[in-house]
PAZAPA-4460 file (N, C-alpha, C; in steps of 0.05 Angstrom, whole numbers, plus 32768, in hexadecimal, padded with zeros to 4 digits):
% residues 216
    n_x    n_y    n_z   ca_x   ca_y   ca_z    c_x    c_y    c_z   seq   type   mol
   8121   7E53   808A   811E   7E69   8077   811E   7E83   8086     1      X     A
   812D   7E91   807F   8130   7EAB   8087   8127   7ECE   8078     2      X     A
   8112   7ED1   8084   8102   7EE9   8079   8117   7F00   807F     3      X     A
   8124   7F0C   806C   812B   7F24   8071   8120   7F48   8063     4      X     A
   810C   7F39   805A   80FC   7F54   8054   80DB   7F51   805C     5      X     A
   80D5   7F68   8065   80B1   7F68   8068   80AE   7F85   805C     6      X     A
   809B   7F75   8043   8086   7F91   802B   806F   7F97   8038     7      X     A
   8075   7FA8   803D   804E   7FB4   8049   8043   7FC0   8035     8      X     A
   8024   7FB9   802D   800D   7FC7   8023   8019   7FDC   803C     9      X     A
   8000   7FF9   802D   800D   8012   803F   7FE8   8018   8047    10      X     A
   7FD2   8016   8037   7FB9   8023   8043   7FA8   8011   8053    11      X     A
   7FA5   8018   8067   7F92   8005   807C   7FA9   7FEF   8089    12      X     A
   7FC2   7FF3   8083   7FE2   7FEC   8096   7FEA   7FF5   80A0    13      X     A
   7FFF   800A   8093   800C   8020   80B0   7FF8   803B   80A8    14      X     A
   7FE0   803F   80A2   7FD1   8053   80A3   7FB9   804B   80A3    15      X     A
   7F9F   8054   80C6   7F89   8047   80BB   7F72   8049   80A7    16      X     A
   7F7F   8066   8093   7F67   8066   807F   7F76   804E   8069    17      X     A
   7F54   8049   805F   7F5D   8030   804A   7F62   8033   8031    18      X     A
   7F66   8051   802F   7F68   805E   800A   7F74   807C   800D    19      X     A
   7F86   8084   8006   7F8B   809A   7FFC   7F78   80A8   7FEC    20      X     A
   7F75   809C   7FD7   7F60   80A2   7FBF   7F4A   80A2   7FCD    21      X     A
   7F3D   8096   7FE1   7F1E   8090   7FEC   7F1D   80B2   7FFF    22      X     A
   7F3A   80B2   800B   7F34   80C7   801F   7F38   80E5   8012    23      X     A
   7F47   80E5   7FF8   7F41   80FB   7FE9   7F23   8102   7FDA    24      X     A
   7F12   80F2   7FCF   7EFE   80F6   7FC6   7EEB   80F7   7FDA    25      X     A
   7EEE   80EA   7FF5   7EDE   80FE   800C   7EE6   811A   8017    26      X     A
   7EFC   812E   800D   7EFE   8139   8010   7EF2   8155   8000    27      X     A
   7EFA   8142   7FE5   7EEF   815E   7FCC   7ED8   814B   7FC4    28      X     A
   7EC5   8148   7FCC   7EAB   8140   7FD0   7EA7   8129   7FB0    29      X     A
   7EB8   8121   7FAF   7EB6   8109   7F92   7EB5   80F4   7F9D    30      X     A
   7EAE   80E5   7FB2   7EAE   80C8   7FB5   7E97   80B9   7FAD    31      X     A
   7E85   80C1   7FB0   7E6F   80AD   7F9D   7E74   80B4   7F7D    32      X     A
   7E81   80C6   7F76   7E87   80BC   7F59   7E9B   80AE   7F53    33      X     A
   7EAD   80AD   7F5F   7EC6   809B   7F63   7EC5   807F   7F67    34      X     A
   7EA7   807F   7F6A   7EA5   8056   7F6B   7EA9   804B   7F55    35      X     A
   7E9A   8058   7F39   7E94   804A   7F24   7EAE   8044   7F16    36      X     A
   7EC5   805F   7F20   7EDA   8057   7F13   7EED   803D   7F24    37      X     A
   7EF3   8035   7F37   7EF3   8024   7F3F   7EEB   8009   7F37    38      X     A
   7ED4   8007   7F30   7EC5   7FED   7F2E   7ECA   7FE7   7F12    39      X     A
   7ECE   8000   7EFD   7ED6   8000   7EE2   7EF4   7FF0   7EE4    40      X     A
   7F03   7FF7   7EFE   7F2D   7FE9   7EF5   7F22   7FD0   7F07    41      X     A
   7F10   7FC9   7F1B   7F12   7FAF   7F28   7F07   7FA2   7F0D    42      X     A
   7EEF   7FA9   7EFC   7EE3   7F8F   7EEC   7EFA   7F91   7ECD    43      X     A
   7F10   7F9B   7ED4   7F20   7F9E   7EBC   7F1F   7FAE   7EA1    44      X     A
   7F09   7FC2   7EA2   7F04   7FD2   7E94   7F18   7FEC   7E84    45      X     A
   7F23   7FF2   7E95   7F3D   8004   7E9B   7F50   7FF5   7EB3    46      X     A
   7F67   8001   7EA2   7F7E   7FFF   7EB6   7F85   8011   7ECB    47      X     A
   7F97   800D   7ED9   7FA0   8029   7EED   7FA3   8044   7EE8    48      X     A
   7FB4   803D   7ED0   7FBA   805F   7ECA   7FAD   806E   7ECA    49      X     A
   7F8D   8063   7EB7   7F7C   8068   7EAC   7F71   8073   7ECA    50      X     A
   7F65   8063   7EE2   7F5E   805C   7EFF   7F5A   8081   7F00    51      X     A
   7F74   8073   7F07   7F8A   8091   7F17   7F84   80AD   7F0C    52      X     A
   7F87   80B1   7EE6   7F71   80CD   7ED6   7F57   80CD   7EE4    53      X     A
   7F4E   80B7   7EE0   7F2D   80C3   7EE6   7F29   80CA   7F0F    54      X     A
   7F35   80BC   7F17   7F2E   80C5   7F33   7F40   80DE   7F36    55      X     A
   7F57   80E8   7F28   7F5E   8102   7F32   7F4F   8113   7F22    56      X     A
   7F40   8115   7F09   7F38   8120   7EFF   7F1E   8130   7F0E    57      X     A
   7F0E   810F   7F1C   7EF5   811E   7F2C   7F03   8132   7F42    58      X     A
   7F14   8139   7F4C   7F1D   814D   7F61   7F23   8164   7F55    59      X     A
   7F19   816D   7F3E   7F1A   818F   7F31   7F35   8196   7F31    60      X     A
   7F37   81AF   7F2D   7F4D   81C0   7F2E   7F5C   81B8   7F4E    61      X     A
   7F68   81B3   7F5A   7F7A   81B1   7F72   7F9A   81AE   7F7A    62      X     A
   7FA3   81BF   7F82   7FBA   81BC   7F81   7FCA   81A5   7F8F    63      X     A
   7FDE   81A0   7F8D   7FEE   818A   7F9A   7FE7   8198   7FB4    64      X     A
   7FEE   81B4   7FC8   7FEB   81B5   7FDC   7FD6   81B1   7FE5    65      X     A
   7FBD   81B6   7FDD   7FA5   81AA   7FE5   7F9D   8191   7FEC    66      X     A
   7FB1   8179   7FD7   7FAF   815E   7FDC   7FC5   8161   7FFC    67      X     A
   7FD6   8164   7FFC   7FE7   8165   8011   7FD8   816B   802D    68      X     A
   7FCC   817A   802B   7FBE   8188   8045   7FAB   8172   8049    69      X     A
   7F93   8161   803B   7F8F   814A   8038   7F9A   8136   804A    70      X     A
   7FAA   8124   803C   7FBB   8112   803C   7FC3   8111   8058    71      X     A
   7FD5   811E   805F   7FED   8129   8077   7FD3   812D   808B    72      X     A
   7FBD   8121   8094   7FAC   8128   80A4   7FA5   8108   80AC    73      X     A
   7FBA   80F4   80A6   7FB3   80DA   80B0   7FC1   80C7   80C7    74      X     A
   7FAF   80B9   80CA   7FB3   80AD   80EA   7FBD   8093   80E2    75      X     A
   7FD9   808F   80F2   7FEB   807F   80EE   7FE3   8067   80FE    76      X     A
   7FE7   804C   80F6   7FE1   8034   8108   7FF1   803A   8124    77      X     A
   7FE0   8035   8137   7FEF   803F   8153   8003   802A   815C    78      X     A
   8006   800E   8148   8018   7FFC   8148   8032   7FFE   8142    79      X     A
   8030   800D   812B   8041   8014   8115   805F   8018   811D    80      X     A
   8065   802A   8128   8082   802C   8139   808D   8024   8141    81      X     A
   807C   8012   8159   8087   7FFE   815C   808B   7FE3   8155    82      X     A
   807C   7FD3   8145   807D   7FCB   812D   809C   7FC8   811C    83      X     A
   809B   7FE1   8106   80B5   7FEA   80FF   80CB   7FE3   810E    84      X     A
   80C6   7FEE   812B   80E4   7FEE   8140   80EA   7FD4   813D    85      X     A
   80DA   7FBA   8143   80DB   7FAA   8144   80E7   7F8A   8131    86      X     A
   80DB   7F96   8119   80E3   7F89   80FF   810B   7F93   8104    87      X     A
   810A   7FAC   8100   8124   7FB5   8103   813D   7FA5   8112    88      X     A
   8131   7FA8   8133   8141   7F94   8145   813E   7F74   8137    89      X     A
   8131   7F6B   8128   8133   7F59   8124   8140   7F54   8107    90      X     A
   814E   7F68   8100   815E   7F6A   80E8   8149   7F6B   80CD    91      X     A
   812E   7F6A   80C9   811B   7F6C   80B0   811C   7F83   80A9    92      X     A
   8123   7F83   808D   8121   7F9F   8081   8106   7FA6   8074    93      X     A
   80FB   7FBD   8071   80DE   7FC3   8071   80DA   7FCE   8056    94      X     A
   80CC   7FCE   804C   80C5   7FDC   8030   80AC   7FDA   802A    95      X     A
   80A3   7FF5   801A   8085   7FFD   8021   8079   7FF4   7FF6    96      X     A
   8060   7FEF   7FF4   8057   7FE8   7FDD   8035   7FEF   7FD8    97      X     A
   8035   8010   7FC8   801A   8016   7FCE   8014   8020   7FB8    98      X     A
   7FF8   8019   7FB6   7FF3   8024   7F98   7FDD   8040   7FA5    99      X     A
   7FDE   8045   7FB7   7FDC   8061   7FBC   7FEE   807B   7FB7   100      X     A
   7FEF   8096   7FC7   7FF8   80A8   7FB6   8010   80AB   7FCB   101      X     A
   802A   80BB   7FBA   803F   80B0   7FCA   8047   80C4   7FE1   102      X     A
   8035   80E4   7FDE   803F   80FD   7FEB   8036   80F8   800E   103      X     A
   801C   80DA   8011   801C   80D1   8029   8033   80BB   802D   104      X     A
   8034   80AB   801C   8046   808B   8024   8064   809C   8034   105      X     A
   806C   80AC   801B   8086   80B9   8028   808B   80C7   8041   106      X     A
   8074   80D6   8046   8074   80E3   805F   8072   80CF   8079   107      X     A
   8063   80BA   8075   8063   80A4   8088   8079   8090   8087   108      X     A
   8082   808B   8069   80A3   8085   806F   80BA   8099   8082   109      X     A
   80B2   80AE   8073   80CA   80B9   8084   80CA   80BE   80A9   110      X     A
   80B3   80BD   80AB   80A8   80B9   80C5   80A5   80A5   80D4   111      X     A
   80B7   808B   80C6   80B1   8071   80D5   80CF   8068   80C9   112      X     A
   80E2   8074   80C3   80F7   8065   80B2   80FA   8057   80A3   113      X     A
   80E6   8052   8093   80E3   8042   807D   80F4   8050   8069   114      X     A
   8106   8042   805E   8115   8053   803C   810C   804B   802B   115      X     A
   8102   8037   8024   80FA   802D   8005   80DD   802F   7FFE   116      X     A
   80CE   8036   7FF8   80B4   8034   7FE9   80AA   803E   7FCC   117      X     A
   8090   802F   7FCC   808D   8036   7FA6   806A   803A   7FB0   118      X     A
   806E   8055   7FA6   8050   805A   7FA1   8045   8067   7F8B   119      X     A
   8025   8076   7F85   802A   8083   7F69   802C   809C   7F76   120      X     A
   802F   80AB   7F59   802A   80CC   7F6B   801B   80D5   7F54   121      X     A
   800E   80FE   7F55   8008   8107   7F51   8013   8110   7F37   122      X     A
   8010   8120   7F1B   801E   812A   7F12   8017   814C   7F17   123      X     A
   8033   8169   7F10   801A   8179   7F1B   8031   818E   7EFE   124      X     A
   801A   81A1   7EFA   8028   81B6   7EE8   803B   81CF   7EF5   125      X     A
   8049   81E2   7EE6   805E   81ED   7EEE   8049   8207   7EFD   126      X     A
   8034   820A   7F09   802A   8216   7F26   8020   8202   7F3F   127      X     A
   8021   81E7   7F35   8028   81D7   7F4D   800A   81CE   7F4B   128      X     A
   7FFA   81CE   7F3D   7FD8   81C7   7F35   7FD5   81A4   7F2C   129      X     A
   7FCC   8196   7F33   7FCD   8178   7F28   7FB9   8183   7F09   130      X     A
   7FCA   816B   7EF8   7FC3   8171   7EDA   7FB4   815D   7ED4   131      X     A
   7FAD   8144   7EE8   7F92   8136   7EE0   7FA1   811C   7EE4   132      X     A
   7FB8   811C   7EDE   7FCE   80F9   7ED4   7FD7   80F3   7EF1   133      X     A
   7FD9   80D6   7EF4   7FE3   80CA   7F0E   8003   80C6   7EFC   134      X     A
   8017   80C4   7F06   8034   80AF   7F12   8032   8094   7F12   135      X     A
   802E   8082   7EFF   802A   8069   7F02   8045   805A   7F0B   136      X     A
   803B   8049   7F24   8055   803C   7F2D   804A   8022   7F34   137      X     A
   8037   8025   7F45   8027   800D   7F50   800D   7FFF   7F42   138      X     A
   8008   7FF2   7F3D   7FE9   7FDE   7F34   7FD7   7FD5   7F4F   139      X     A
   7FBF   7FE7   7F54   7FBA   7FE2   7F71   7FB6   7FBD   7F7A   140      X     A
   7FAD   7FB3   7F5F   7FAD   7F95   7F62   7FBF   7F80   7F5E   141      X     A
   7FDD   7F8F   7F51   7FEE   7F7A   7F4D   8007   7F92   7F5B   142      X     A
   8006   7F90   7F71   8017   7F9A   7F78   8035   7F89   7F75   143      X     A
   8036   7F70   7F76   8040   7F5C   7F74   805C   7F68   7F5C   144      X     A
   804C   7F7A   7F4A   8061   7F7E   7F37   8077   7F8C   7F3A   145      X     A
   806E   7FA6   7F4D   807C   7FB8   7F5D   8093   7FB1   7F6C   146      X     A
   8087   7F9C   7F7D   8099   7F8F   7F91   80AE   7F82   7F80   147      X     A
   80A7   7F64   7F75   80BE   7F63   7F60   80D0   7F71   7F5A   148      X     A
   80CB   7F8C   7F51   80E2   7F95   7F44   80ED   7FB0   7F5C   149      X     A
   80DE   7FAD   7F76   80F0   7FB7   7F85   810B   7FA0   7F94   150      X     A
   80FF   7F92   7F97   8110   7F7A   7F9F   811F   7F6F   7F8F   151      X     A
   811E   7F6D   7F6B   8134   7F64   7F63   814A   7F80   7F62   152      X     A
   8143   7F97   7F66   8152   7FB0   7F59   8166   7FA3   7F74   153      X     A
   8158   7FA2   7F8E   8178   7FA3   7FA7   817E   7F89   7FA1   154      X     A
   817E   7F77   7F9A   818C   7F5B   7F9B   8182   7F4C   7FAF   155      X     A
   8169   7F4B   7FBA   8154   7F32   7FC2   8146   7F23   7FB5   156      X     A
   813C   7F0F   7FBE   812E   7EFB   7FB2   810C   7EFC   7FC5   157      X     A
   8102   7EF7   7FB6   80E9   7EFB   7FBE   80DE   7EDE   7FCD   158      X     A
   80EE   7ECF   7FD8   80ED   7EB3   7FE0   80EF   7EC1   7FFD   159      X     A
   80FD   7ED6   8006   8108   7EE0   801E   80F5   7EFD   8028   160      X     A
   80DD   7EFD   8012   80CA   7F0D   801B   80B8   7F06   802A   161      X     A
   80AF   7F17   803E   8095   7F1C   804D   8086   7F30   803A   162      X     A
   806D   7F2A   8031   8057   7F3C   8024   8041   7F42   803F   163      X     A
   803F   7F57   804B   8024   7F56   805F   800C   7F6F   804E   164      X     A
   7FF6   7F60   804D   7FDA   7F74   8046   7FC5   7F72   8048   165      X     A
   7FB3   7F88   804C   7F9A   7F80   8055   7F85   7F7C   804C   166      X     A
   7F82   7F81   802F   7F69   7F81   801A   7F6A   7F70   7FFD   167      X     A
   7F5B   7F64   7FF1   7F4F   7F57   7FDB   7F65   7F5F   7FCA   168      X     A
   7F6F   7F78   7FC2   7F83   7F86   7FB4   7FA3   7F78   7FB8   169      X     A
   7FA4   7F73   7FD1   7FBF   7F67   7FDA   7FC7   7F46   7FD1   170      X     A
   7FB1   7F3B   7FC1   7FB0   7F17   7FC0   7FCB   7F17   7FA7   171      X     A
   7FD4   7F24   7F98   7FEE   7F18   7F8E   7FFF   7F1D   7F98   172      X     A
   8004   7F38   7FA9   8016   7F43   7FB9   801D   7F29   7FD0   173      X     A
   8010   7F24   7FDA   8013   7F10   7FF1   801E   7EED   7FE9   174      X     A
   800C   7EE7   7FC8   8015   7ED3   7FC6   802B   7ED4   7FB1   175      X     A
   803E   7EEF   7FAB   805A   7EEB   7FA3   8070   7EE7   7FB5   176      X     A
   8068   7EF0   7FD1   807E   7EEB   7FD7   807F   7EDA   7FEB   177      X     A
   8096   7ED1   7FF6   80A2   7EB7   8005   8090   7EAE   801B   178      X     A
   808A   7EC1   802B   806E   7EBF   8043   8055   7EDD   8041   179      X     A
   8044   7ED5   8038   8029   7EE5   8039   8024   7EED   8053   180      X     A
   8019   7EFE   8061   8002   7F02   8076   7FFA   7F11   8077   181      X     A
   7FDC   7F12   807F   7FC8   7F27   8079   7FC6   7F30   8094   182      X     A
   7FBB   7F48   809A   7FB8   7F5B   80B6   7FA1   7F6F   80B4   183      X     A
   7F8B   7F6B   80CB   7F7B   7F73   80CD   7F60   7F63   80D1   184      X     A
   7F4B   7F6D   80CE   7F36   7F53   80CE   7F2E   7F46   80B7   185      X     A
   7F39   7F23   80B9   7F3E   7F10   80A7   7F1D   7F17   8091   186      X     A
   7F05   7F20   809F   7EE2   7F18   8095   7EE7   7F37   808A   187      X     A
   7EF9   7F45   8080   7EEF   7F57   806B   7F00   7F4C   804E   188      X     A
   7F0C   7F41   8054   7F17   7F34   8034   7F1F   7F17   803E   189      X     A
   7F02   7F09   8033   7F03   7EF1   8038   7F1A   7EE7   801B   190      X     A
   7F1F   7EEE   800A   7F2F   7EEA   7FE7   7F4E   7EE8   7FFE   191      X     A
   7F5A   7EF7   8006   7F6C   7EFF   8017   7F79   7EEF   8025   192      X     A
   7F59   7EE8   8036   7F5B   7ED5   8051   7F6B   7EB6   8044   193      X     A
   7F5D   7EAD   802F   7F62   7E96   801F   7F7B   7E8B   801B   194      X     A
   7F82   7EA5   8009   7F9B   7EA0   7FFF   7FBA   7EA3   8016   195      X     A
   7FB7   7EC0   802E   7FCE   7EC3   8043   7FD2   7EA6   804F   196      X     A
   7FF2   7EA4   8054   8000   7E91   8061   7FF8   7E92   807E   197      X     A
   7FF3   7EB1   8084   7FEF   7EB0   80A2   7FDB   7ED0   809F   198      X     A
   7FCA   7ED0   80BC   7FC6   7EE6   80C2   7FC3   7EF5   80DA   199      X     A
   7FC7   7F0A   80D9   7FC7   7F22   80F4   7FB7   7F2E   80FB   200      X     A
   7FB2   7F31   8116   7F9D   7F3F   8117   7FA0   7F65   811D   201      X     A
   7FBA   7F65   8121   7FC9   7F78   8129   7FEC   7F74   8121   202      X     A
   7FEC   7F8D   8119   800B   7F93   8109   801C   7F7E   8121   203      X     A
   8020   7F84   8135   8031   7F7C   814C   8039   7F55   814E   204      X     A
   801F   7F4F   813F   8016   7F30   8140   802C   7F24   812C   205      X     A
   8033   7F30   8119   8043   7F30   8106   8056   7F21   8103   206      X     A
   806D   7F29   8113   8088   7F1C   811D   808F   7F04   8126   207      X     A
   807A   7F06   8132   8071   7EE6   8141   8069   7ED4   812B   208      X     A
   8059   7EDA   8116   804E   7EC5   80FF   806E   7ECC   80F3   209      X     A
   807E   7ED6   80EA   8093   7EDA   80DA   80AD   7EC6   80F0   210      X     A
   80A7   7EC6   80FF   80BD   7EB5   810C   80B4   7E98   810E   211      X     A
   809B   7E8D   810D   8093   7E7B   8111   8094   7E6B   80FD   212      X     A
   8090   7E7A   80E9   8095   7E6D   80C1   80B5   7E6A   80C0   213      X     A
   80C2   7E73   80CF   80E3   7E75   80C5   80EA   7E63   80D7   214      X     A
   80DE   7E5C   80EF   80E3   7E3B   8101   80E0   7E23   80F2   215      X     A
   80C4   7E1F   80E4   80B6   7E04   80DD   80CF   7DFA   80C6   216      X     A
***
């Protein structure tokens, strides 16, 4: 069997903060209010969309450039490049799947050659002010759905997917497609650990589990 695509989760993967959303509400000082909404879309209370209003809502009046200045202040996996280079020479095509915000995913796409990704974004009014509403694209827990329908839009099959991620959030993502693997340390999402085909301990470890499933 031959993997010719690998989906990366994008927070705490090729970037080591583990939230967009987590590292904006430490910024405009809302992160302890920002739990409850959280724990409201994990126990099914609200959906994302919903998620996405109330955590941009706690950040007041702020412009998109403000989130930008934010954002654009993150530290890339020091694996990452090479990584990418790598998949590349070995003909895998890369595609990114984040239910984070997209004005980082893109910038780190475009900075690592990645072309394809789906993330949410901001919405903002005609002085450039966020008006409270997220861009729904992604479901931080079923990302699974995303992928699907990036992969049937080019004419793949998801039998020929690599899913790699590192958190509780990633467990359909990983078990839709053809080979799962999780990356990072297995004892923070033991749910994760369970379900991945394989795991990494480092981005680099990767290729090696991806060639070894395509031998057996």
């Amino acid at each position: 069997m031959r993997y010719n695509i690998v989906a990366l989760d994008f927070d705490g993967v090729l970037v080591k903060q583990e939230s967009a959303w987590w590292t904006l509400h430490k910024a405009f000082g809302s992160y302890d209010e920002s739990k409850s909404n959280l724990l409201n879309y994990e126990k099914g209370h609200i959906g994302y969309v919903e998620f996405m209003r109330r955590d941009i809502t706690l950040w007041g009046k702020r412009s998109l450039e403000e989130v930008k200045d934010v954002l654009l202040r993150y530290d890339l996996n020091p694996q990452a490049q090479s990584f990418l280079k790598l998949l590349r020479k070995e003909k895998r095509q890369v595609v990114v799947v984040s239910a984070g915000i997209d004005l980082l995913v893109r910038d780190v796409a475009h900075r690592l050659g990645i072309e394809r990704f789906l993330a949410n974004g901001l919405e903002v009014d005609h002085e450039g002010y966020l008006t409270g509403n997220g861009i729904f694209r992604v479901d931080l827990k079923r990302k699974d759905h995303a992928l699907k329908t990036m992969i049937r839009q080019q004419g793949g099959k998801m039998s020929e997917v690599v899913a790699v991620g590192d958190s509780k959030y990633d467990l359909h993502f990983l078990r839709a497609a053809g080979l799962g693997i999780g990356v990072g340390d297995p004892s923070k999402s033991n749910i994760l650990n369970k379900v991945a085909d394989g795991w990494a301990a480092k981005l680099m470890e990767i290729p090696t589990i991806i060639k070894t499933r395509e031998k057996a």
